[in-house]
C-alpha positions as CSV (number, residue, x, y, z in Angstrom):
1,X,87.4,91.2,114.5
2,X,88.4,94.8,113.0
3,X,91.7,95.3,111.4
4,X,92.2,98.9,111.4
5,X,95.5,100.0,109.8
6,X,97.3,102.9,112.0
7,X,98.9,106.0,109.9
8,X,102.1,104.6,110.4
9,X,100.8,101.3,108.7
10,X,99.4,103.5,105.8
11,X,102.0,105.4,105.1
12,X,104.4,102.5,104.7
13,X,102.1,100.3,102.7
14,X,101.9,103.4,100.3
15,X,105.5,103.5,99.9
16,X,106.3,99.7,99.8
17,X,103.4,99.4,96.8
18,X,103.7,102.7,95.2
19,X,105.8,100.6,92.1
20,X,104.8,97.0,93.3
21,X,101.3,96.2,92.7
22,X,101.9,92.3,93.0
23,X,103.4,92.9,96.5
24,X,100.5,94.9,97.2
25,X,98.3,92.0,96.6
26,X,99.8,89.8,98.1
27,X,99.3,92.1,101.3
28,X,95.9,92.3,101.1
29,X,96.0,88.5,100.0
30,X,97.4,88.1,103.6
31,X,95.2,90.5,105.1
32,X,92.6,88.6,104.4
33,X,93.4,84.8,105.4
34,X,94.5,86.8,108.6
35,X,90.9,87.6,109.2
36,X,89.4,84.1,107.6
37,X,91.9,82.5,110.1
38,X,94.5,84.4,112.0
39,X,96.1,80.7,112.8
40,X,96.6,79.7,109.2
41,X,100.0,78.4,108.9
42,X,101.3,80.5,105.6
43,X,100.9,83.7,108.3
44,X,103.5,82.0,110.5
45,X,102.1,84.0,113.6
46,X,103.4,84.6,116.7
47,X,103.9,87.3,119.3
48,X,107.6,89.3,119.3
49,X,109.5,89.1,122.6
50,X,108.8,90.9,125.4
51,X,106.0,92.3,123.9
52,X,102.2,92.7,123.1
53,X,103.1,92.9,119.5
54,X,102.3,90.3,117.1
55,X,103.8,89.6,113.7
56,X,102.5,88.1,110.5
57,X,104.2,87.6,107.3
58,X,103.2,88.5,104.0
59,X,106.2,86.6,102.4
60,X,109.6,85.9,103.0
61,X,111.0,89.3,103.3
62,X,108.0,91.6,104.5
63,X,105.9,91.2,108.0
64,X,103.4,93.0,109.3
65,X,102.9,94.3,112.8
66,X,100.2,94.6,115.0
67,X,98.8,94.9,118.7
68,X,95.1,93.2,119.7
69,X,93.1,96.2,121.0
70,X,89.6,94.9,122.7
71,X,88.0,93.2,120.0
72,X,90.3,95.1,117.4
73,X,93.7,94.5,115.3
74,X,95.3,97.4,114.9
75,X,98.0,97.0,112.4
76,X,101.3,98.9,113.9
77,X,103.6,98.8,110.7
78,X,104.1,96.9,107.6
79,X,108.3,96.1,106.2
80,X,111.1,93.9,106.0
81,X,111.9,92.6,109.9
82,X,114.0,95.5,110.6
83,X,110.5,97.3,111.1
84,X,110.4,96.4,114.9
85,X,113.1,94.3,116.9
């Protein structure tokens, strides 16, 4: 499996680590149990209603979204769970 991060997903991880490199860790931290073992339970995964997109979270405040493409991940956007409802 690829995770390829969209602009959108750039941009914001920029701006949410810009000042925070312990957050930005911790992202790529949950990056990468994602892609050791997208069912771990720390990720709490699951798909957003009425949707194809999927939600991880990175901790208590901040998720990350994303959409399976083929064989792909394709990370959508990354913020607190105002980001996509």
């Amino acid at each position: 499996m690829a995770i390829k991060p969209s602009t959108k997903y750039q941009k914001s991880f920029i701006k949410l680590t810009k000042n925070n490199r312990q957050l930005g860790n911790q992202i790529i931290t949950t990056l990468n149990t994602f892609k050791n073992n997208p069912n771990h339970p720390s990720l709490q995964l699951h798909k957003l209603k009425n949707s194809e997109v999927w939600s991880i979270s990175v901790n208590m405040q901040i998720r990350i979204i994303f959409i399976y493409q083929n064989k792909d991940t394709i990370l959508i956007d990354i913020g607190t769970h105002s980001i996509y409802n």
